[in-house]
N, C-alpha and C positions, 0 to 999 in steps of 0.2 A: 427679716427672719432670724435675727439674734436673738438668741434666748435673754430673757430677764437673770439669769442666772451665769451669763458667761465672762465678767467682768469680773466674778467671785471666781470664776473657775479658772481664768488666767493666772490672779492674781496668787490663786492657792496652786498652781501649778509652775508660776516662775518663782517662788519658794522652795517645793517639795516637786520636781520631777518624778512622777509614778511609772513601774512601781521602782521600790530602792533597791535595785540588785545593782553589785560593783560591775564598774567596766569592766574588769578583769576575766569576769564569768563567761567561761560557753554556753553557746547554747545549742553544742551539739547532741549531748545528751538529754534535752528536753521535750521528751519523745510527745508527750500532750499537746504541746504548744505546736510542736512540727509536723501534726498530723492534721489538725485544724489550718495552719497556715499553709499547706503545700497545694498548690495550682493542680498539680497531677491529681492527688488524692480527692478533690474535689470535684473534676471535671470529671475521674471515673465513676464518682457516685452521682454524679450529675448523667453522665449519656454513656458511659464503659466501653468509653474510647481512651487510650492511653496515650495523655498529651504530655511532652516536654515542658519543662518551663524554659529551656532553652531561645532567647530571643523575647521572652512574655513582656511587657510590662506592668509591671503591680504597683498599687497607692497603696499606701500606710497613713490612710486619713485619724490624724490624730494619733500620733506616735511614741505622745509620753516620753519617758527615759531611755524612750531605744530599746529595748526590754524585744518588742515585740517585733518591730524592725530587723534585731539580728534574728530573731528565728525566721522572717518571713528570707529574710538572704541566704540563710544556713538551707532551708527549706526546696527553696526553689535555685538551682545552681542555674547559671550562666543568664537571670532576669537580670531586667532595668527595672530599678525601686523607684518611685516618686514617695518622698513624704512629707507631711505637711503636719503641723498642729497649731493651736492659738497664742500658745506661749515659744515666745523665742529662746527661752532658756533653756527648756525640753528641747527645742530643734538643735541648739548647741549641742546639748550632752548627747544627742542621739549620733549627731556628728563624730564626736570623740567615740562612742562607743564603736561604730563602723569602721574607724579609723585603725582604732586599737585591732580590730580584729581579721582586717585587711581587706573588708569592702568600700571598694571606691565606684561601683559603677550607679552611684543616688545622687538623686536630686532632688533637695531640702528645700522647704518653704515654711517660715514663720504664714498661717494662713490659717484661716476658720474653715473648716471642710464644707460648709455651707458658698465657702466663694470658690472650688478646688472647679468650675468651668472657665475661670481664668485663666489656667494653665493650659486652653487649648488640646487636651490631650482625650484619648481612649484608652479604654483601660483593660486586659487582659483577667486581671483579678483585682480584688478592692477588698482591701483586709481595715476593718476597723472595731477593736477589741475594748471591750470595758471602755464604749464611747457612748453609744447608740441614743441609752437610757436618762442620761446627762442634758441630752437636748429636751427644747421647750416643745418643741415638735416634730419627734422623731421621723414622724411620715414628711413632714418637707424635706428632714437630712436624705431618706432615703430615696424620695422622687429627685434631688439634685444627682445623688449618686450613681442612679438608673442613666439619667441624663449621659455619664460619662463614662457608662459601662458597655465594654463592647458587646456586640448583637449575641454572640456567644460567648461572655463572660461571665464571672460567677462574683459575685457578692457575698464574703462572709461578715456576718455583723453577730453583736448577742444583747441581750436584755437581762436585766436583775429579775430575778422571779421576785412576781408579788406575795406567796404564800413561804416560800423558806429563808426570805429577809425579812419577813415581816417584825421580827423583833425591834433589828437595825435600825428598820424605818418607826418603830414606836420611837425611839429614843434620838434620832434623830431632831424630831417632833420635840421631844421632853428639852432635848438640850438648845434647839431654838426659844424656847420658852424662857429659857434660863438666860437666853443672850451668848452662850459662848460660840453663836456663829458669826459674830460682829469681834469679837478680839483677835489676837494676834493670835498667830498659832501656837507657839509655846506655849502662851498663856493659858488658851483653852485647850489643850492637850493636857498641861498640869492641873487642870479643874476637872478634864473627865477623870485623869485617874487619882487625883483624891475623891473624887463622888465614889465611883466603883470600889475605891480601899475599904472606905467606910460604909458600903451597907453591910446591911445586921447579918449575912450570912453567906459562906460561900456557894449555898443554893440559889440564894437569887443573883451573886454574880453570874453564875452557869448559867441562870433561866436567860440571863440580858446578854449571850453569847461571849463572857467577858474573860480575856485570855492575858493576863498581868505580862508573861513573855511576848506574845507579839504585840502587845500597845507599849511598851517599852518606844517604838521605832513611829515617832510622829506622822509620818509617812501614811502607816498602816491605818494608824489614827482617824487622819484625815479622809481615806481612802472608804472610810465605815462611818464610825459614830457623828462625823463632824461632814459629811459631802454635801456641796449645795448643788440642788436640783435633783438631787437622788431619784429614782421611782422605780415601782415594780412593775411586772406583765405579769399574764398569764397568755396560753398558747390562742383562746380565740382571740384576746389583742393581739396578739404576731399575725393571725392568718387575716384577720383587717386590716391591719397596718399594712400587708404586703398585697393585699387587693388595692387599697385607698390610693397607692405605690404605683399600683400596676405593677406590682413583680409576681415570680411567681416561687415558691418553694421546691427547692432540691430535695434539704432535708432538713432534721433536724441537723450536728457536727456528730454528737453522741448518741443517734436515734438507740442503737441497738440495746444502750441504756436508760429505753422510756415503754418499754416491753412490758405491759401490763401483766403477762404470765409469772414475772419475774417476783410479782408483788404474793406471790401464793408456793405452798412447799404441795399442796397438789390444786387443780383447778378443778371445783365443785361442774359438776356433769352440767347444769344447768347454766354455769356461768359463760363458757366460749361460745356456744352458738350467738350468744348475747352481744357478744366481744367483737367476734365476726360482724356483724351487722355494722359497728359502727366505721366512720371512715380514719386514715391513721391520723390526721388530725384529733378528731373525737377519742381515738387510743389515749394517745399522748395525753389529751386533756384528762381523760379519767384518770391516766397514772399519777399527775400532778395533785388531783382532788384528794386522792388514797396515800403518796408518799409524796410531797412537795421535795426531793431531797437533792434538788438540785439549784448551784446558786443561781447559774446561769440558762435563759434559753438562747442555745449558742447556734445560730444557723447558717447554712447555704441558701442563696436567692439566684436567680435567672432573670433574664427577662421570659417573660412566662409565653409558650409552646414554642421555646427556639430549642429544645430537644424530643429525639423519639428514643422512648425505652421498650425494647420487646423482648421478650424473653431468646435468652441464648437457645439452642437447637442442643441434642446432644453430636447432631455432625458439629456445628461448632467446637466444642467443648473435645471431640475425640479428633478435631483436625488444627488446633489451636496451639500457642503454647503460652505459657503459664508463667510470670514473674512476681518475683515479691516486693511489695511496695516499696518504692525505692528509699523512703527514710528510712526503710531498715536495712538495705544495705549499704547504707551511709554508716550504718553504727556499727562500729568495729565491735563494741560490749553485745553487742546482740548477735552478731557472727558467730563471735567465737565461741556462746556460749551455745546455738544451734551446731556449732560443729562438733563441739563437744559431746555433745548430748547424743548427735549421728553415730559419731565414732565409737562410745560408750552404750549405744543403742540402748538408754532410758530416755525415762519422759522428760520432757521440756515443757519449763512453765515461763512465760513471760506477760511484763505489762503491756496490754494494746489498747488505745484509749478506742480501737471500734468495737470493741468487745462490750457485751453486756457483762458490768461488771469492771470494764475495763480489765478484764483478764483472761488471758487463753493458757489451756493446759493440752498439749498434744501425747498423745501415748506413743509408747516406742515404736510401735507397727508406723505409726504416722511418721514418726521422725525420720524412720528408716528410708525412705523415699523424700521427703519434704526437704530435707538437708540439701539435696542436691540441685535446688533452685538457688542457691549461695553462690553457685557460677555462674548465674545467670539465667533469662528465661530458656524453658528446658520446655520439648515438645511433652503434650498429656500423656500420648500414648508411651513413651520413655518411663514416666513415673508411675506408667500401669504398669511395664516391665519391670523394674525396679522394686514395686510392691510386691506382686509377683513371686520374686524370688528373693526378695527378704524376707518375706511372710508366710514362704510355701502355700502359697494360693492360685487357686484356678483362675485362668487367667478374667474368663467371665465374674468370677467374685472379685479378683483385683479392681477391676473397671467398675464394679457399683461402687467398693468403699472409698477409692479414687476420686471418684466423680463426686459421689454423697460429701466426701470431706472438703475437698474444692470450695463444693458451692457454699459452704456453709463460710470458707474461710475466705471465698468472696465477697458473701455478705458482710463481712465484718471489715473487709476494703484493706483485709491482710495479703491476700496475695491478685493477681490483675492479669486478664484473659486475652490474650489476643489472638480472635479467630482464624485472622487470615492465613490460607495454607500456604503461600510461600512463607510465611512467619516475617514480614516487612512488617514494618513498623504502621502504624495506620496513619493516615492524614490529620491535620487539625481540621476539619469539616465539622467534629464535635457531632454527628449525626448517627454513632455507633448503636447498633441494638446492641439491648443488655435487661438484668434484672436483678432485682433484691431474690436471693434464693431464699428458703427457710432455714434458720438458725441450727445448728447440731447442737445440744447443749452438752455432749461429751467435748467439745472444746471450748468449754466455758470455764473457771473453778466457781 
C-alpha cells in the first residue's frame, strides 16, 4: 500500500519539514487550527455531548514540523498525543517543538500512517492535516485509520479541492514536464521563480496564483508548485471515499461556510424550494460548482450510526446550562475583549472559524447577558434573567430572543448545551441528543 509517490515525499520532507513556522511560535492564539483540532468541539458537532479531552488519546498521523501537533496539544489539555510521520527528521523537529513548549505527555514514531496498526493502540481522535490527498490511495489510508479508531471516535482528515487548486495543479503538471521535479530543491525553487519573474505580465503571474513574498520560503514552494502526488477532490469524491471506507460523515469542519444561501444578496423565490430538495451533501456540492472558494474539504468522520442526533426539546434548552467553547476560554485575547465589550455594553465582533464567514458579530443586547458565560457554564434560565433586565424585556420576550440566539450560536459550535438538570457533566457514552439549529444571520458580518 505505499504510494508510488512516498520516497519523493520523504525525501522532500527530511529536507523541508512542513509547514516552516519557528519553534518559538504559540499556538495558543491559533484559533482556526484549535477549532478544527479539538476532541470536544468535535464530538459536540458529532452527538452534542460535551466530552473532555481529559485522559482522550489522539494520533497525529503524519505530523510534519510539529506545526499541527502543538495545536492538537494546546487544543485538547490533559490528552496522550501519538505521533507518527514518514520522515524521521519532521519526527525530530516535532520533538523539539513539544519540548520547547513544555509538552511531554507524546509518543513519537518515525512511521508511514499506513503501518500506524503496529502500534497496537485505539484511538480517541485522529487528526491528519494536509496528509490525506498525498496518498496513492486515500481510501486504503482511511480504512487503516477506521481500523484504529475507537467505536466512538472521530476522525478529522481534509482534501485539496479539485476546482479552487486547479491552477496549482495545471502547473504542477507544466513543471513536471520541464523536469524540475527530479532536481534538487534549491535548484528547482530558483527555476520556478525565474520562470514566474519573467512572464510578460503581472496579470498572468496573478492568473498562475503567483505571490513573489511567499515563494521567497522554499518550503511554501514546495508545499504548492513543486508537490509530488498532489490531487484534488470534490465533495461526491469525499462522500465515496467514506462509503468505500465504511465511515460515516459528521460534517463538513467549516460546514456553516458551504451555505449555499450565502452565494446570493437575496434568494430568487424559485430557487430554495429547489435548495431544500437536495441532500446537505448535494448543498455542499452545488456551492462548490457556483464558488469553489475553498482550498480545503476539511472534514469530521465516524464510524458511521455510532451516533443519535435529535433535536434538543425546549424543556432541554430551559432546564440546561449553557458553556462557551472551551478554546475560547482558553484565550485570554477573547476574554477580555468579551468583557470589555460587557462592561462598555457595545457590540462585539470576533473571528470564529464555525461561523459562515468565519465571523460573528453580536449586538449589545446580546452582549449584555452572553458576557456572563466567561465564568463559566451559566444556567439558560439565569441568562433569560439577565436579558431581562438588561434589556428591559418581558420576561416571555427575553426567552424567545435567549433561546432564538443560543441556537443559532450553537450552531456555529460557539457556545455548548448541556441538558441535564442537575447541570453534571455528561458521560462519555457519546449518545447525546442534539441538533444543527438554523443559522441567525444577525450574528453573522
Amino acid at each position: 500500500m505505499t504510494s508510488s509517490s512516498t520516497p519523493s515525499l520523504q525525501q522532500l520532507y527530511e529536507e523541508l519539514p512542513y509547514p516552516n513556522v519557528p519553534i518559538s511560535t504559540s499556538a495558543r492564539g491559533a484559533l482556526a487550527g484549535l477549532y478544527c483540532a479539538s476532541l470536544t468541539t468535535a464530538q459536540y458537532a458529532r452527538s452534542r455531548a460535551i466530552v473532555s479531552s481529559e485522559g482522550a488519546l489522539i494520533l497525529n498521523a503524519g505530523c510534519g514540523s510539529g506545526w499541527e501537533t502543538l495545536i492538537l496539544a494546546e487544543a485538547n489539555p490533559g490528552a496522550q498525543l501519538v505521533v507518527c510521520d514518514l520522515s524521521p527528521e519532521s519526527v525530530r523537529v516535532t520533538e523539539q517543538r513539544l519540548r520547547y513548549h513544555g509538552f511531554e505527555n507524546v509518543e513519537l514514531h518515525a512511521l508511514n500512517l499506513l503501518d500506524v496498526e503496529q502500534l497496537g493502540l485505539q484511538f480517541d481522535f485522529i487528526s491528519l492535516n494536509d496528509v490525506l490527498y498525498l496518498l496513492e490511495d486515500p481510501v486504503a489510508g482511511l480504512k487503516v485509520l477506521k481500523r484504529v479508531l475507537k467505536p466512538q471516535g472521530i476522525l478529522r482528515a481534509n482534501l485539496h479541492h479539485a476546482y479552487q487548486r486547479e491552477v496549482i495543479f495545471r502547473m504542477q503538471k507544466a513543471f513536471q514536464l520541464l523536469g524540475l521535479f527530479d532536481l534538487p530543491t534549491g535548484e528547482a525553487c530558483e527555476r520556478v521563480r525565474e520562470f514566474m519573474h519573467n512572464l510578460i505580465s503581472d496579470e498572468a503571474r496573478a492568473a498562475l496564483r503567483w505571490d513573489a513574498t511567499i515563494y521567497q520560503d522554499n518550503t511554501n514552494m514546495r508545499a504548492n508548485y513543486l508537490l509530488p502526488g498532489d490531487k484534488g477532490f470534490l465533495i461526491p469524491d469525499l462522500m465515496r471515499m467514506l462509503q468505500e471506507a465504511e465511515l460515516g460523515l459528521v460534517c463538513l469542519v467549516d460546514y456553516a461556510d458551504w451555505d449555499p444561501t450565502l452565494l446570493f444578496k437575496e434568494i430568487p423565490q424559485w430557487l430554495k424550494p429547489e435548495l431544500d430538495k437536495l441532500s446537505p451533501a448535494e448543498q455542499n456540492h452545488f456551492y462548490e460548482l457556483i464558488y469553489p472558494n475553498h482550498r480545503l474539504i476539511d472534514f469530521w468522520a465516524e464510524h458511521p450510526g455510532s451516533s443519535l442526533v435529535l433535536p434538543w426539546s425546549n424543556a432541554d434548552w430551559l432546564g440546561g446550562r449553557v458553556q462557551l467553547n472551551p478554546i475560547l476560554t482558553d484565550d485570554p485575547d477573547f476574554c477580555r475583549s468579551l468583557a470589555k465589550a460587557a462592561q462598555k455594553k457595545v457590540e462585539f465582533t470576533c473571528n470564529w472559524p464555525g461561523a459562515s464567514r468565519r465571523r460573528l458579530r453580536l449586538s449589545p443586547a446580546q452582549v449584555a447577558w452572553l458576557g456572563s458565560l466567561l465564568q463559566g457554564p451559566t444556567p439558560v434560565q439565569t441568562l433569560i434573567q439577565q436579558a431581562s433586565q438588561a434589556n428591559s424585556l418581558e420576561p416571555e420576550t427575553a426567552q424567545e430572543q435567549v433561546l432564538t440566539d443560543l441556537m443559532a450560536l450553537e450552531e456555529f459550535l460557539f457556545v455548548m448545551l448541556d441538558p441535564t438538570p442537575s447541570g453534571e457533566a455528561l458521560d462519555c457514552s457519546w449518545q447525546q441528543n442534539g441538533v444543527l439549529a438554523t443559522g441567525q444571520q444577525s450574528l453573522v458580518d
